[in-house]
N, C-alpha and C positions, 0 to 999 in steps of 0.2 A: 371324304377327302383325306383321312387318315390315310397312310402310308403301311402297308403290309409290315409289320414287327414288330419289334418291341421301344415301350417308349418309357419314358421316368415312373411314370406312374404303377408301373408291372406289368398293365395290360396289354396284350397282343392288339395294335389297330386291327381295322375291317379298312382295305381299299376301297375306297367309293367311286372315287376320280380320279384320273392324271390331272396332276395341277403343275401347268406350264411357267405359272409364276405365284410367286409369293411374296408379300412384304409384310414386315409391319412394324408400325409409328410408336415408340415407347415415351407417353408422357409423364413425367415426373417431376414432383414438388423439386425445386431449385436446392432446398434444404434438406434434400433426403441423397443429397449426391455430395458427397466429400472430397478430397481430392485425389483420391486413388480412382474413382468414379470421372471424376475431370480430367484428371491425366490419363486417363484410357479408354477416350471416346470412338476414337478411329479404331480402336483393338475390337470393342465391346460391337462396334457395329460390321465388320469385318466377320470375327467371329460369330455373330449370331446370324449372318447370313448365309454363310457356309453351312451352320445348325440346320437351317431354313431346307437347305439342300439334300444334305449329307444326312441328318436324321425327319426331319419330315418331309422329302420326299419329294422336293420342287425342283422341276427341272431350271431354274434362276431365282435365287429368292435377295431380297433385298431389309435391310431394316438400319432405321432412323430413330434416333435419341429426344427429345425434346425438354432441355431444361427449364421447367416454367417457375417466375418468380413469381409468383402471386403469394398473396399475403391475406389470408391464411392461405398457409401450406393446399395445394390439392393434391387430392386422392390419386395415385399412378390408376392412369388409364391406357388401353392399350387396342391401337387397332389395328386388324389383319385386312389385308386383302389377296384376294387370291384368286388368279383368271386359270379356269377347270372347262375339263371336256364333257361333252355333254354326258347327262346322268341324268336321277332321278335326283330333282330339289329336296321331294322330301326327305330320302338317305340321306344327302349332304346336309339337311339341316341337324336330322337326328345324330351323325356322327358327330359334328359338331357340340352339339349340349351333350351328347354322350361324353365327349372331352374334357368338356368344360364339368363336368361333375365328377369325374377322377379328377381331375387336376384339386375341385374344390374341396375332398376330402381330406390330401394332406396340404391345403392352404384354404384354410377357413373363409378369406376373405375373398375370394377369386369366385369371379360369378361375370355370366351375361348380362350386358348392361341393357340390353333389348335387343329382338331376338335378328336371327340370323338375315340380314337383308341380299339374295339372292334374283339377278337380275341379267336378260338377256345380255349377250355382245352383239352388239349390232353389227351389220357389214361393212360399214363405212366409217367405223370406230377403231382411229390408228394406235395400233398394238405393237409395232415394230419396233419402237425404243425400248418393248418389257421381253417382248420373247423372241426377240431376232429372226429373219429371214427366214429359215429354216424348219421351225415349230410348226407344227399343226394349229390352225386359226383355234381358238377357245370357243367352248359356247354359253357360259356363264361366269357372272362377276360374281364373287361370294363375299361379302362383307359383315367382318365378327368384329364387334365392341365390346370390349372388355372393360370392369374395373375390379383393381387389387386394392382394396383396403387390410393396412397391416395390421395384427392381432393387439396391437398397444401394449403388449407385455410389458416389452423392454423399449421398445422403441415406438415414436409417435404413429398413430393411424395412417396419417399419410405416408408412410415409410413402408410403402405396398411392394414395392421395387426391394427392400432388403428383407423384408421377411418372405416372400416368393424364394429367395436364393434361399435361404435357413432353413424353412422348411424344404423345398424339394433336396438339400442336401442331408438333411434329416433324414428323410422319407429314404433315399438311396443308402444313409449308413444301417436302416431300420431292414432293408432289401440286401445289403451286403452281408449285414451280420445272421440272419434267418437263412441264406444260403450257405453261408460257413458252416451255419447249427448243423444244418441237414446235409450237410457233405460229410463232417464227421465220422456219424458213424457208419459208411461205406468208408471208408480210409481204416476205421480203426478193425474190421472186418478185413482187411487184405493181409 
């Protein structure tokens, strides 16, 4: 399901699928959202849908915030769905946990919260609110559950949502500065 190029993690995707749509549901402790968080719910969900698009690859992707007050704090859980042209499940499973385990090496707590749930679209299952008129009908539902439990350094476990950002911003200054190194010395060479 990956999208041909390159994504945060360094790795080149493998295309598996055209994926006609995409969402996904971001649940998060009520207490792990501040108000720079609260005041830019329409931004964050605007912006990450475009992401959805623009870098992995959906021809409409959509996504949804969920601030849950539960007491104790819950763990950010996070779930995808994604209506794809037909393929092979099991590719589409394997690139999936193939994701899901880069992603997990620069954010320790990011894991499959069981496994990839892939499921025919039936012919009589109305899809024309997700991929408009136009789209070629889907032939598989892919559905990814995720949880981000955060490292509790600094911040509480259930603060999966800020340390996902930390780290993967980590992770890119660790990829910016290693390509600096290695530019070097061709520059210092001209």
């Amino acid at each position: 399901m990956r999208r041909a190029g390159h994504h945060p993690g360094g790795r080149r995707g493998v295309s598996v699928a055209p994926v006609h749509y995409a969402e996904i549901v971001a649940s998060i402790a009520s207490k792990s959202a501040g108000p720079g968080t609260r005041a830019n719910i329409d931004e964050f969900t605007e912006t990450t849908a475009k992401a959805i698009e623009a870098v992995g690859g959906a021809t409409r992707g959509k996504a949804i915030i969920v601030l849950n007050p539960a007491d104790p704090p819950m763990i950010m859980r996070n779930t995808a769905l994604c209506l794809v042209d037909d393929a092979d499940p099991d590719r589409i499973r394997a690139s999936v946990e193939a994701m899901a385990a880069d992603v997990a090496r620069y954010v320790p707590g990011y894991r499959l919260k069981q496994a990839v749930q892939i499921a025919p679209i039936l012919d009589d299952e109305p899809l024309h609110t997700l991929i408009g008129p136009d789209t070629p009908r889907p032939r598989w539902k892919v559905s990814v559950f995720l949880k981000v439990e955060g490292a509790a350094h600094y911040l509480p476990a259930y603060a999966g949502n800020l340390d996902i950002m930390t780290s993967a911003a980590l992770r890119t200054g660790e990829q910016l500065a290693a390509h600096a190194a290695a530019s070097e010395p061709a520059e210092a060479a001209r």
